[in-house]
N, C-alpha and C positions, 0 to 999 in steps of 0.2 A: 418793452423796455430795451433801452440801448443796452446791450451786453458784452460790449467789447472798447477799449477808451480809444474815441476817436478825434482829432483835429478837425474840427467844423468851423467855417467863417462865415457869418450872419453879415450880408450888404442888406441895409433898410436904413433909408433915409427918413421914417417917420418916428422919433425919438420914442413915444409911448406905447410904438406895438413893437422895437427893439427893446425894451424894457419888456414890454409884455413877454416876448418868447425866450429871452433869459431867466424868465421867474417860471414858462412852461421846465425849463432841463437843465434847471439849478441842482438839481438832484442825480442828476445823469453821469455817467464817469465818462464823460466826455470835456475838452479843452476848447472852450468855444470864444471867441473872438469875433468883435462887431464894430463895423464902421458905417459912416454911412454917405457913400458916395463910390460911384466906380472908379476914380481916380488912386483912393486910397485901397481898395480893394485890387487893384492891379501891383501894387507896391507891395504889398501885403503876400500875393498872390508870388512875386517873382522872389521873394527875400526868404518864404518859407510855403511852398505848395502844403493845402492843406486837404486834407482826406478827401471830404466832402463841401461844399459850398452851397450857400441856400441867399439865391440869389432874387431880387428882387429886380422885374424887367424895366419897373419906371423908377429910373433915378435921375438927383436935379444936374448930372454932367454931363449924361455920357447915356444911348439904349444900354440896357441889358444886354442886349442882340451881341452891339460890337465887342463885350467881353465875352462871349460864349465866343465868339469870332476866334478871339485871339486865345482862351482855351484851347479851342479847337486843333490848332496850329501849335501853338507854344507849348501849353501842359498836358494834355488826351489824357493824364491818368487823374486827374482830377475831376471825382465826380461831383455832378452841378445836381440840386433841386432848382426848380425855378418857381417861384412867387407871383403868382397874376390875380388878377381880380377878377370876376368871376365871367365878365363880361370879355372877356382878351382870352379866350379856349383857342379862339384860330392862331392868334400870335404864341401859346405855349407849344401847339402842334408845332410849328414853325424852331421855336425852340427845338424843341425836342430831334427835330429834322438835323440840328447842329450841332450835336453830341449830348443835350440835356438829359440824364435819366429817366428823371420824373419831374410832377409840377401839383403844385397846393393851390388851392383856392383861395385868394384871401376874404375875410380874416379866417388867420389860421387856427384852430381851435387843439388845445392841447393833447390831447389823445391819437388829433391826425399826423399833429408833427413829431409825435412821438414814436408813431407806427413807421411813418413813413422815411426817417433817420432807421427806424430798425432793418425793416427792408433794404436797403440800399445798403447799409453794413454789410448785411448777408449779399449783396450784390457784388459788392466790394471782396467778398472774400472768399467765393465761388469765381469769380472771373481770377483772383491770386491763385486758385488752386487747379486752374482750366490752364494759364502759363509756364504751372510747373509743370503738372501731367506732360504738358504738351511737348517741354523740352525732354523730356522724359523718354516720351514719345520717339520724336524726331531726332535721337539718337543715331549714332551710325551702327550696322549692321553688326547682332551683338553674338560676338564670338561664335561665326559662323552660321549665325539664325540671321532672317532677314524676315524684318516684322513689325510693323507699329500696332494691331490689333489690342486690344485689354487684356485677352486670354494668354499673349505670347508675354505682355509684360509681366503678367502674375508669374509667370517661366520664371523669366529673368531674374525677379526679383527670389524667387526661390532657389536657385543656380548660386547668383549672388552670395546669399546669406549659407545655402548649405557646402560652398566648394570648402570651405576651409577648417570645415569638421575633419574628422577620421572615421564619422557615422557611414553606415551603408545607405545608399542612395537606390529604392529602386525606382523605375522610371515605368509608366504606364502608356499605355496610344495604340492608334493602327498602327498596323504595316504601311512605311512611309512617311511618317511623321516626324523621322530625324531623332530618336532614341539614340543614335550612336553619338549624334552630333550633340546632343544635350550631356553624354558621359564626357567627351571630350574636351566640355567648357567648364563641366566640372571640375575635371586634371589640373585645368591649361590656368583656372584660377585659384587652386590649394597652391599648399607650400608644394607638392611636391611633383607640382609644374617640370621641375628640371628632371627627374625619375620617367621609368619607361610608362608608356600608356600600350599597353594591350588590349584587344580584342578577342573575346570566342565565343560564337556562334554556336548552341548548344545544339540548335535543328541540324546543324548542317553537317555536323561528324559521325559517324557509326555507332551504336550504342557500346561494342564493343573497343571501339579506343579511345570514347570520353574521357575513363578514367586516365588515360597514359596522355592525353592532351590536358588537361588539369591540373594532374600532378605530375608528370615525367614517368618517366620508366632508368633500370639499369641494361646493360646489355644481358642479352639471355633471359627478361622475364616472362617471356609468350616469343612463338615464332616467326622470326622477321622483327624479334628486337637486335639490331646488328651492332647496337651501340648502345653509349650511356644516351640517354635524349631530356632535356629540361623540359619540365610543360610549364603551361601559362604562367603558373601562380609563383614559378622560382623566375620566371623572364619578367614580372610585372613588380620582382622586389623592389621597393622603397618610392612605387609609383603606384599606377591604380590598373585592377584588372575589371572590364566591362563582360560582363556573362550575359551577351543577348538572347533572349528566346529561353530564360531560364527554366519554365515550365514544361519541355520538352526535356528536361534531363531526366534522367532514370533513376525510380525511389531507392534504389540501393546507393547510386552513389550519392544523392541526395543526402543521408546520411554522414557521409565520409563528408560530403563539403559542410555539414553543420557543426563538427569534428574542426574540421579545419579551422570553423571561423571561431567557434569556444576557446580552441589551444595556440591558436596562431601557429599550427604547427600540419608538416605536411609528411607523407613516407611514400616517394615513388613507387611503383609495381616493381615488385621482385624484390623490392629493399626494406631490413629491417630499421635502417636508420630514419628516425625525424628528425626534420630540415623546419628551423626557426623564420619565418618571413615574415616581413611586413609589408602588406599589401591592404589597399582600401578597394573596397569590394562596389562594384557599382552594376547592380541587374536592370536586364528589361525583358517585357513581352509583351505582346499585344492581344493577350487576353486578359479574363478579369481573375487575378491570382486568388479570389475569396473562393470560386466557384470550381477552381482546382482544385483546392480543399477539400472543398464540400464534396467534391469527386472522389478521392482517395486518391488524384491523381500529383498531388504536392504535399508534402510534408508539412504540418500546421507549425511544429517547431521551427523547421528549417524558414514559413514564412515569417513570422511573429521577430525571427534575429534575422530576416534581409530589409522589411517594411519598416525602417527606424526613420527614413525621411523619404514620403512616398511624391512623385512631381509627374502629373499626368499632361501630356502633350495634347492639345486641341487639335481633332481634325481638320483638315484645312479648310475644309465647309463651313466652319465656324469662326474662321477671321479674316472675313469681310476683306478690305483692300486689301490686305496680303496677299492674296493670291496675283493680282497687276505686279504687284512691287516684285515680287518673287521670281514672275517670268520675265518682268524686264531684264531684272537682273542676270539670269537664264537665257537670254538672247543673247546680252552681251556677252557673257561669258563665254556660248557656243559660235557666236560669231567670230572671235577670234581666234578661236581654236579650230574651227571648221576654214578658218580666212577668207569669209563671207562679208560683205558690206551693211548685213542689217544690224539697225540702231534703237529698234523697239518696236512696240506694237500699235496697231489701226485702231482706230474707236470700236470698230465693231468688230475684231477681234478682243477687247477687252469687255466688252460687251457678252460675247461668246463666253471666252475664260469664265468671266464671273457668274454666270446665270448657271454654269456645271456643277455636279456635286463631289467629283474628287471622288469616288471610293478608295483610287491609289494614292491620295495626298500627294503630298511632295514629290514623292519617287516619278509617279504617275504623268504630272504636270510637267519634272525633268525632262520623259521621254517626249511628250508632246510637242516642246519647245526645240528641242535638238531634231528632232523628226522634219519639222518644218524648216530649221536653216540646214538641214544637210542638204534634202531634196529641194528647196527652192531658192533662186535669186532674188533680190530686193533690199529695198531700207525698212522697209515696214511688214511687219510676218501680217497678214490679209487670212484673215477667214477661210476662203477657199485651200489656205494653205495646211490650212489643219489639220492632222487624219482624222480617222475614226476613233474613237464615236463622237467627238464633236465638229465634223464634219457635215452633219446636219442641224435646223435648230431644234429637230422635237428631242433629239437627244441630249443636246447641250442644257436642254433648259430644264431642270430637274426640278420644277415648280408646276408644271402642267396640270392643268386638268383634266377629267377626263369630261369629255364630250357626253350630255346626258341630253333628255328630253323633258327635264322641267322648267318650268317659265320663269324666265327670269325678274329678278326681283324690277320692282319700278324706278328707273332713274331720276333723282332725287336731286335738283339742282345744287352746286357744291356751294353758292353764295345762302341759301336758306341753310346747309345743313354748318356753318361756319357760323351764323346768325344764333341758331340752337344754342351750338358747343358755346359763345361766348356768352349769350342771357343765362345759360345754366350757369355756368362758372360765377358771373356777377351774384347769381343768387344763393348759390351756396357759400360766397363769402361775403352775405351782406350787406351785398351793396360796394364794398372795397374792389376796385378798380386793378389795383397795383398788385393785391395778392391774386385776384383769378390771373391777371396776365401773367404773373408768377406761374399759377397752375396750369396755362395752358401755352408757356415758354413759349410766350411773345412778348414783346414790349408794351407797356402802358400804354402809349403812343398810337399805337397798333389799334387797340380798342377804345380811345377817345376818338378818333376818325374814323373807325366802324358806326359809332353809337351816333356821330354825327352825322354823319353820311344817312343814317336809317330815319333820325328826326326830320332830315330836310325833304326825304320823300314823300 
């Protein structure tokens, strides 16, 4: 069944099988309209484009051919079935070579015209949603990420929708994967955009003066406090503080920051006064914060109030072109900065890039790229130009195999093993043409000049 109402226009010059197929999708929530002559179908066609067209190849004006022609040119969004008689396969091929979707046998019998309208809807509205994606997609570089991948747009769209909470954000990935840069598209898209963005690294300070980088200190609360000092959390009021590497903090103050985040409220070292702030809290690490837990080595409370909107960063291994677009962009960038002349990369330098596995993501891929335009001249960064470890290809190519002594399987010509895939397909649907090519995302087309091509042999 047709499930969706669509504009169809019926060309059929033979008046009682144009009856006949109005009486098949009388039923149908579709708007369908019938002439019968390509002349009036070209009027028809310019004054309101309709969805789909079910076009008949022999009409008494004019081929079928030369309005696929002028489709072709004129309309591209208007899909065509084409109507041939059973004996004109090679002329529907032919069609079909010129933008036609698909093509019926005549006479057409109600159940195929009814399938084959369905089909093509769903054709119709998987290609509308490949346009959006796509623009989607092909967005410009998003607040600081550079990514058309799937993985990076589920980011975005999560970035998107969580910046403009007050929720905690924490963020999950390797080391590399741009955690920081994910807290600061968070900021950069809340209200409170104009408010300071801070940073602190929880690995990287002392266990001993976390507490007094967190919260402040007064002067004289421990030795070598020579003054009053702010920490993060009063520098980061009425904007957002990023807590990198949060599972590296220590379970005592773990504590004090869960304090914090209950009361909205802070008390410097040394001081009895609490200090009112409002700060949106955004962690990361690049381990798995359940299994910190499970350790005794995180606080289950302290995770259960950071985990309110969790957004985990794909390693780079896993989004595909990304990694070309990212070092392009990574040439240029270093290119002008080092005032070097290179403008991108060799094929088989991106050949190389891609076949690696990143264990250092992004960070990783950084240094690679800068490595090669400091120490070398050129327009094109070249293979040879790459350090170590992709420097070589058994290194580069993180797919290898290893080298064994069992006998290799038998090489199986690809035109028989193609023959297989599409007799299965035809028989697990039937005999229906349209839905195996469906299932094996090719064109109808595709497998009526297979199947003919095999008869004629």
């Amino acid at each position: 069944m047709v499930d969706e109402r669509l504009s169809v226009l019926l060309v059929e010059d033979t008046a009682s099988l144009a009856a006949l197929y109005q009486a098949y999708l009388q039923d149908e929530p579709l708007s369908l309209t019938v002439v019968s002559n390509g002349q009036q179908a070209l009027e028809h066609i310019r004054r309101q484009p309709p969805d789909i067209l079910l076009l008949d190849l022999i009409l008494p004006d004019m081929p079928g051919m030369e309005i696929l022609k002028w489709l072709h040119r004129e309309q591209p969004n208007v899909t065509t079935i084409v109507m041939t008689a059973h004996g004109s396969v090679d002329v529907a091929v032919d069609a079909m070579r010129l933008g036609a979707h698909d093509f019926i046998n005549k006479p057409v019998e109600a159940e195929r015209l009814k399938v084959t309208l369905h089909n093509t809807m769903k054709f119709r509205h998987l290609n509308q949603l490949v346009d959006r994606y796509r623009h989607e997609i092909e967005r410009e570089p998003f607040q600081g990420f550079i990514g058309a991948s799937l993985p990076m747009q589920k980011v975005f769209r999560l970035i998107e929708n969580a910046a403009p909470s007050t929720a905690t954000v924490f963020v999950t990935g390797e080391s590399g994967t741009g955690k920081e840069v994910c807290a600061e598209a968070l900021h950069q898209l809340s209200g409170r955009r104009e408010g300071p963005f801070i940073a602190l690294n929880c690995a990287a300070i002392p266990k001993d003066l976390m507490e007094s980088e967190l919260f402040g200190h007064i002067k004289g609360a421990f030795t070598g406090a020579l003054q009053d000092r702010d920490g993060a959390v009063i520098r980061a009021d009425g904007g957002t503080l990023f807590m990198d590497e949060i599972c590296e903090m220590d379970l005592e103050l773990q504590s004090k920051l869960l304090r914090f985040l209950q009361t909205g409220q802070i008390q410097p070292v040394g001081s009895s006064q609490q200090i009112k702030v409002d700060v949106r809290i955004v962690c990361a690490t690049n381990r798995d914060p359940l299994v910190e837990v499970e350790q005794g080595r995180f606080r289950e409370d302290l995770y259960y109030r950071l985990h309110v909107i969790p957004i985990h960063l794909p390693p780079l291994r896993e989004r595909g072109g990304d990694v070309i677009s990212i070092a392009n962009a990574l040439v240029r960038q270093a290119s002008r900065e080092e005032n070097k002349s290179f403008v991108g990369l060799s094929e088989a330098t991106k050949d190389r890039l891609q076949g690696y596995h990143w264990p250092g993501n992004v960070r990783q891929l950084q240094n690679v790229i800068r490595n090669a335009v400091v120490l070398h001249q050129g327009e094109w960064i070249e293979q040879d130009m790459l350090p170590a470890p992709l420097d070589t290809p058994q290194t580069a190519n993180s797919t290898a195999q290893p080298v064994t002594d069992a006998m290799p399987a038998p090489i199986v010509p690809l035109s028989v093993i193609e023959r297989q895939a599409i007799e299965r397909a035809i028989s697990h649907c039937q005999g229906n043409v349209s839905r195996a090519a469906a299932m094996l995302e090719v064109s109808p087309s595709t497998i009526y000049r297979k199947l003919q091509s095999w008869d004629n042999n």
